[in-house]
Residue, then its C-alpha position, 0 to 999 in steps of 0.5 A: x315351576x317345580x317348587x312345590x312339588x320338591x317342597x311336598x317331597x323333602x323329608x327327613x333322612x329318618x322318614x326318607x328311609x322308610x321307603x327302603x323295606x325291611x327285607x328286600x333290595x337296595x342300591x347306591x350311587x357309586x364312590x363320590x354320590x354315596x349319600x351320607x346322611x340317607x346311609x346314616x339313617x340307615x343305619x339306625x334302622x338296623x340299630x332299631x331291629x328294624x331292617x331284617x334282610x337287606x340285599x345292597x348292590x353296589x360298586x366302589x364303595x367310599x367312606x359314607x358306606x363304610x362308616x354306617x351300614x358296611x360295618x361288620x357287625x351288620x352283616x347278618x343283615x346287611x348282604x353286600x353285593x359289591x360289583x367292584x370291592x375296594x379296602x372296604x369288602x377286602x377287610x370284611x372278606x378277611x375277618x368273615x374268613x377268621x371267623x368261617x363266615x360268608x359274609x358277602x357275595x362278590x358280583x363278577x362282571x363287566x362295568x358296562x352290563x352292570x346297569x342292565x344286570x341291575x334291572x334284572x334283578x330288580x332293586x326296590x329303592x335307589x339312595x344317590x347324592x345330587x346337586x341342587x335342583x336346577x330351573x327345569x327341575x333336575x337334579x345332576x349326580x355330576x360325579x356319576x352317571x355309570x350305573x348310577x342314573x340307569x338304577x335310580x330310573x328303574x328302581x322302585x323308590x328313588x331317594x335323593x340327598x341333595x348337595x351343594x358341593x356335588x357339581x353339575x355336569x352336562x350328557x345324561x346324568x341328570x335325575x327329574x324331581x318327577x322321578x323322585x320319591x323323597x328327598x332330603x337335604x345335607x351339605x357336606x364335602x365330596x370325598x376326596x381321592x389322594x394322588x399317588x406321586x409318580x415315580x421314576x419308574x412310571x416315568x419309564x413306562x410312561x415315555x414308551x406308552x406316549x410313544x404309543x400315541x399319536x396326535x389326535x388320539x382319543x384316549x382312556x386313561x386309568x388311575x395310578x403313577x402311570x396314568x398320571x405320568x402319561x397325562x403330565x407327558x402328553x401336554x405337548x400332543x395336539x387335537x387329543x380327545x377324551x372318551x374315558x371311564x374314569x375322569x381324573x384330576x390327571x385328565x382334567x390337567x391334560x384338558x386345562x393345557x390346551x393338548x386336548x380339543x375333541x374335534x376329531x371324534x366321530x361322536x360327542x365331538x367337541x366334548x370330554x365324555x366320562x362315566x364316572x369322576x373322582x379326585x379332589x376339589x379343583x376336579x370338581x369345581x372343573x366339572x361344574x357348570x363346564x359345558x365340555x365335560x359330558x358324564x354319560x351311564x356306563x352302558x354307553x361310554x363303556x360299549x366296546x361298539x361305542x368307543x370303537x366308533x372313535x378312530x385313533x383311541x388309545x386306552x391305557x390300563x393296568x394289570x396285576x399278573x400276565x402269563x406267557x401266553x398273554x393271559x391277564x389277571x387284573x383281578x385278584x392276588x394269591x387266589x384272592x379277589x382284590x377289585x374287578x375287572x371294572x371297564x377294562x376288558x371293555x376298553x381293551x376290545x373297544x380300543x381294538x375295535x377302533x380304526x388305528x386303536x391300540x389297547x395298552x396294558x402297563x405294569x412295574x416288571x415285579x411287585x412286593x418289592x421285587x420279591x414277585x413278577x408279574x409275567x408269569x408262567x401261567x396266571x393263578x387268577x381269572x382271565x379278566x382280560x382273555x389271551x385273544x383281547x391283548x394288544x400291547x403291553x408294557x413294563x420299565x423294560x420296553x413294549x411287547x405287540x402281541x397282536x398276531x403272534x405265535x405263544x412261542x413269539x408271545x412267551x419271548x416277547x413277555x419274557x424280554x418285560x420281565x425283570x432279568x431276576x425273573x428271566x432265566x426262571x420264565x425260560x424254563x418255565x416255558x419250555x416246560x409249557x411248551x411255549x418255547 
């Protein structure tokens, strides 16, 4: 029955874009719903002269983007905003700063204020990738609901880029062709994410966080060697459930061996519940049209008061530099910004918030080849996760509980993480804080 109202819709990526004004503001689906024709025929507006002034906010951005208006060339034009910068933004941040230039405007933030942030500003036209459009007439963005579905409902213009590869996910990500502008067609594969091998030393990491976990947890896990290791060590665990940002192909596996059922949680029970997926094919494929696998926007899946809801849960993150007194940094390097704080902070207060929760932040003990550590005396960037917020934390050396302890208990708890190299120099770091 929708047939021909997406007939009288379906343009060409060149007309499509014309909804995007010239001076004005912009949006995008997130990593895998980045549309790549709709970008490349953006680009060749800004080619054309014909763009003037464009504000782009975003988060994550993938190949689509970089390859067509994330080029630096474009930025006199092209203002990126980028909520979370990856590889992309650090390499135009880096060439703006040789060549004295501003030329992006870095918004910090948590993951789950990014929609209602968005509204605030007000965007003029949403581009997104979706799936074929289904008999009551939605489109799914089954890889992304995040920021993505509340943006593309608020936006003034909304353009999609339909996909066959994109898969169709159950929960709140699905678009109406009723609220859409313009559409377009493409197939094209979804961008893929390499696995990072697990090492001997997440394996270490990984046994002390599964001893963390007990059976009928809810988990959130992150991307990375440890993550992937303490999904491929909990298949033995029992009744687990899922309540994560990130959806992985390290989670899916853990959902395939049978540890995980969700039928102790006290909401979307019985479901695998995701904001935002990334990975490889067979992630996809396990996605599509699978009833258990729930993506909702990030407003929702990432409220600290949601995820507390569920007891028992569990999140497992990653830091870059913890100081002594529990401070974290998962930010930004040598003064430097280097991604976002994402969802992490979220999960750290939500995990707490749960009955029998604990939030897990894991790192190696030292990083540029052991050269660096990372509990140090103070941190040298900003606070993504606040001293109060900390719970356990984790290195190849064992485990500190920081819940209820003193500075002093906290410095010796970080100290006994660290890499014995480092030892001796945080004690007297310490003391010259006063935190010993």
């Amino acid at each position: 029955m929708y047939e021909s109202e997406y007939r009288s819709k379906l343009r060409s990526p060149e007309d499509a874009v014309r909804l995007i004004p010239a001076r004005g503001s912009l949006s995008m689906g997130m990593a895998m719903s980045e549309p790549p024709a709709l970008l490349q025929a953006l680009e060749n507006r800004v080619k054309a002269g014909e763009i003037k002034h464009l504000r782009v906010y975003y988060s994550h951005s993938a190949p689509a983007a970089m390859m067509t208006i994330l080029k630096y060339e474009y930025l006199d034009i092209i203002k990126p905003h980028p909520f979370f910068p990856t590889i992309v933004e650090r390499e135009l941040m880096r060439r703006g700063a040789e060549d004295k230039r501003q030329v992006l405007s870095y918004m910090p933030g948590n993951f789950s204020a990014m929609p209602r942030i968005l509204a605030e500003i007000g965007i003029d036209a949403f581009i997104v990738m979706v799936s074929p459009m289904d008999k009551g007439g939605f489109f799914s963005c089954g890889t992304n609901s995040d920021y993505t579905i509340p943006t593309a409902r608020a936006a003034r213009h909304l353009i999609v880029e339909v996909n066959p590869n994109m898969p169709r996910a159950f929960g709140d990500c699905a678009l109406h062709v009723n609220e859409v502008d313009a559409i377009v067609e493409n197939e094209t594969p979804l961008p893929e994410l390499p696995s990072r091998p697990i090492t001997a030393t997440d394996r270490v990491i990984s046994r002390y966080i599964v001893d963390l976990i007990p059976e009928r947890a809810t988990l959130q896990i992150g991307v990375g060697g440890v993550p992937n290791a303490v999904c491929a060590a909990l298949h033995d665990h029992r009744d687990l459930g899922i309540h994560t940002e990130l959806m992985t192909p390290a989670v899916a596996d853990l959902i395939r061996s049978g540890a995980v059922t969700n039928k102790f949680k006290h909401i979307n029970r019985h479901k695998n519940v995701y904001t935002l997926a990334a990975g490889d094919r067979a992630l996809y494929q396990f996605i599509n049209d699978n009833s258990s696998m729930e993506a909702y926007p990030v407003d929702y899946v990432n409220d600290p008061y949601v995820i507390g809801r569920n007891d028992r849960v569990v999140s497992v993150n990653a830091f870059l530099e913890i100081g002594l007194d529990g401070e974290v940094n998962s930010e930004s390097i040598a003064g430097k910004q280097y991604s976002a704080p994402g969802g992490q902070l979220d999960f750290v207060r939500g995990a707490q918030l749960s009955k029998d929760g604990k939030s897990i932040l894991a790192a190696y003990s030292t990083a540029g080849n052991g050269r660096i550590s990372r509990i140090v005396g103070r941190i040298a960037g900003p606070a993504t996760d606040p001293r109060s917020d900390v719970h356990y934390v984790v290195t190849e050396y064992g485990v500190a509980n920081l819940r209820g302890k003193s500075t002093v208990e906290r410095a010796e708890a970080l100290i006994a993480l660290a890499h014995p190299d480092f030892r001796d120099e945080l004690y007297h770091r310490a003391r010259e804080l006063g935190d010993l």
